[in-house]
C-alpha positions in Angstrom: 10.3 -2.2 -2.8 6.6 -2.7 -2.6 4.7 -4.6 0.5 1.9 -5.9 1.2 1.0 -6.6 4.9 4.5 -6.5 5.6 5.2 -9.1 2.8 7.6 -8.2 0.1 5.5 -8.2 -3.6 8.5 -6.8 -5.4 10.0 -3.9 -6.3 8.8 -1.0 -8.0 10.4 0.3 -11.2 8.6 2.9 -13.3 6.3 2.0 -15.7 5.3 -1.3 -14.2 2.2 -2.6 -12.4 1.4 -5.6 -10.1 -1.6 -7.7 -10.1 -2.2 -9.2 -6.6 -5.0 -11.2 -5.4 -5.9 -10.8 -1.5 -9.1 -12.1 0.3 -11.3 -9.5 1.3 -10.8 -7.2 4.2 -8.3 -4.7 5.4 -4.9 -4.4 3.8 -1.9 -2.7 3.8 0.7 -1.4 1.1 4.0 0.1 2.1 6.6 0.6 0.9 10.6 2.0 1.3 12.2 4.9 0.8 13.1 8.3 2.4 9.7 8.0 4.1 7.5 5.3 5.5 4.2 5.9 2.3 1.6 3.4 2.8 -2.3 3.0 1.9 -5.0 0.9 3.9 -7.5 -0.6 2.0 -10.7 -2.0 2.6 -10.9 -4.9 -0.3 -14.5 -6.3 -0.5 -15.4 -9.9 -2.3 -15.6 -9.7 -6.8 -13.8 -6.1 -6.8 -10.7 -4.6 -8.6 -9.0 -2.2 -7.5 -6.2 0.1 -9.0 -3.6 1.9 -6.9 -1.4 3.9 -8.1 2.2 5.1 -6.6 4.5 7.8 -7.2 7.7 8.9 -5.8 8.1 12.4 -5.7 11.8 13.7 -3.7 12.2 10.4 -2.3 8.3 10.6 -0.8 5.9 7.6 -2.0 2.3 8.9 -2.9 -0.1 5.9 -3.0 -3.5 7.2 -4.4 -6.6 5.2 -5.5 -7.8 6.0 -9.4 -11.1 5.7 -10.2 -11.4 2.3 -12.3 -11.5 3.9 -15.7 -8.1 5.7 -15.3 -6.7 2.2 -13.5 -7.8 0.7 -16.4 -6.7 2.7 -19.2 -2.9 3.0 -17.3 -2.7 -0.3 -17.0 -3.8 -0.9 -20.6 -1.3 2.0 -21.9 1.6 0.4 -19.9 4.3 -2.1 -21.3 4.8 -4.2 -18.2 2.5 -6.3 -16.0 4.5 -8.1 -13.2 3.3 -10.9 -12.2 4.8 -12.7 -9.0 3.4 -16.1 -9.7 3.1 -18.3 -12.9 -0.3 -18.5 -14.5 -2.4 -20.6 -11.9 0.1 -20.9 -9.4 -0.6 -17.6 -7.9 -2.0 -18.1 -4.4 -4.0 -16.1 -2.4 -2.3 -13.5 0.2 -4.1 -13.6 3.6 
C-alpha cells in the first residue's frame, strides 16, 4: 500500500505508477511492508516530480529520478493509476 501523509493513495503492484497532485510544501510517502520505507519531499509550485519505489527482501526503496528517466518509465509503462476520474481529482493538503 502506498501513502501519502498518512493517507491511503492505493496500493502498489509492479509495473504501475500514480499521478497525484499535492499543494506545495513538505510531504510524505510511506508505505507497508517488512519495514517502515518512506521519502520527504519538498514540492514547490508548477513542478513534477517522479518517485520511484522498489521492494527489494521485503524493504521499500523510494528514490527520486531525474525527470528524464521519470519520464521515459512512465512513458514505457502500461499502467497509470489514477485515483480520481478526469476533473474530479482534488487536491491533497
Amino acid at each position: 500500500m502506498l501513502y501519502l501523509d498518512h493517507r491511503l493513495i492505493g496500493a502498489t503492484l509492479p509495473g504501475s505508477f500514480f499521478r497525484i497532485d499535492v499543494r506545495p510544501g513538505k510531504h510524505l510517502l510511506h508505505g507497508v511492508a517488512h519495514d517502515a520505507g518512506r521519502l520527504e519531499i519538498e514540492v514547490r509550485p508548477d513542478e513534477i516530480y517522479f518517485v520511484s519505489l522498489s521492494v527489494i527482501g521485503g524493504h521499500s526503496l523510494f528514490a527520486l529520478p531525474d525527470k528524464a528517466r521519470g519520464r521515459d518509465e512512465l512513458l514505457a509503462c502500461c499502467d497509470l493509476l489514477e485515483n480520481w476520474a478526469p476533473g474530479q481529482r482534488p487536491l491533497l493538503r
